[in-house]
C-alpha positions as CSV (number, residue, x, y, z in Angstrom):
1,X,-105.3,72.6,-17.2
2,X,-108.2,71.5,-15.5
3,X,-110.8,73.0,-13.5
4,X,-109.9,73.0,-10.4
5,X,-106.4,74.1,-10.8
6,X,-107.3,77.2,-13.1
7,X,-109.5,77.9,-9.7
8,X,-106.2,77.9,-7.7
9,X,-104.4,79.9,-9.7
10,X,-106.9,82.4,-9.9
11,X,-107.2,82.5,-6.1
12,X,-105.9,85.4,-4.3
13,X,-102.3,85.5,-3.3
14,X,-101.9,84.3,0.1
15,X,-103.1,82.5,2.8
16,X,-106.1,85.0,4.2
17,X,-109.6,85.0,3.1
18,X,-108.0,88.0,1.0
19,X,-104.4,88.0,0.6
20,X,-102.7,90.9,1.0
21,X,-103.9,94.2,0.9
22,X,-103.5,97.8,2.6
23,X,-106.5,98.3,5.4
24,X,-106.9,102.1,5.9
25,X,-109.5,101.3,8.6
26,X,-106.8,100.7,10.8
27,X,-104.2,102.6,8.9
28,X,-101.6,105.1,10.2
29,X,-100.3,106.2,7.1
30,X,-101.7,104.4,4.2
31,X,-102.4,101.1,6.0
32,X,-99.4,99.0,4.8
33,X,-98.3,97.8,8.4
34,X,-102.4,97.0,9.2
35,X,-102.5,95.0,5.9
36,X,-98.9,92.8,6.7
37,X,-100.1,92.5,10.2
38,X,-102.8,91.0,9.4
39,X,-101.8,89.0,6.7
40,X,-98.7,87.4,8.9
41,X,-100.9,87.5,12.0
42,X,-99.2,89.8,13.9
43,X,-99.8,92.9,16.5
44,X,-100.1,96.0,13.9
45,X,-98.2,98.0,17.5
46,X,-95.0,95.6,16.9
47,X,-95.0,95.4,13.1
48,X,-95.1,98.9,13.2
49,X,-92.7,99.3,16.0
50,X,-90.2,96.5,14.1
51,X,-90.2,99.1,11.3
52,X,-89.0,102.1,13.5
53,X,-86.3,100.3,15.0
54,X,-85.1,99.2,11.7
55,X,-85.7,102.4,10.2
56,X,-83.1,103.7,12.9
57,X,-80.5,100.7,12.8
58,X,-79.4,101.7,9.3
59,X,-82.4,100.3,7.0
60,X,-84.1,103.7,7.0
61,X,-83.5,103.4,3.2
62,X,-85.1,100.3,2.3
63,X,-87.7,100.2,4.7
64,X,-89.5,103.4,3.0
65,X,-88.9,102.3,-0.5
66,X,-90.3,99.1,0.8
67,X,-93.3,100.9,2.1
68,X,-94.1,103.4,-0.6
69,X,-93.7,100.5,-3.1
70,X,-96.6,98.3,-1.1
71,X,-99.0,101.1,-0.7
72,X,-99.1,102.2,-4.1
73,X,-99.3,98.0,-5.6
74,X,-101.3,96.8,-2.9
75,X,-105.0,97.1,-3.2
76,X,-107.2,98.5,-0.3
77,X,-108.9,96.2,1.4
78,X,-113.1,96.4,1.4
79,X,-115.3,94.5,3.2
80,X,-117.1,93.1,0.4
81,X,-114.5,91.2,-0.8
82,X,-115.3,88.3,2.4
83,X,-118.7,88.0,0.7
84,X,-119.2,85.5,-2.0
85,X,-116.3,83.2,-0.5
């Protein structure tokens, strides 16, 4: 494997300066929604607000395992992580 692709694969996952991540800054609850929003470059109001509805559609289910599961893997994001890159 050469140099450069041992680099890429030891990049962080995604296409942000930091992947994905939770951001309590702007969190709610444990800053899942602020994390994806960001990540997908969405409005954190309408990611959250997508949730709810789909929450109440049926999906209520899925939607919290989804969310517990992602705050507890995801890691927090700090601003320290931009420096260096």
């Amino acid at each position: 494997m050469s140099r450069n692709s041992q680099q890429e694969a030891d990049a962080d996952f995604g296409p942000g300066p930091t992947g994905l991540y939770r951001d309590p800054k702007h969190a709610r609850i444990a800053g899942v929604c602020a994390g994806l929003a960001d990540y997908f470059g969405v409005n954190r109001r309408g990611l959250r607000i997508a949730l709810i509805i789909l929450s109440c559609v049926g999906f209520f289910g899925p939607v919290l395992v989804g969310y517990v599961v992602l705050a507890i893997l995801l890691p927090i994001f700090q601003l320290n992580q931009l420096v260096g890159r």
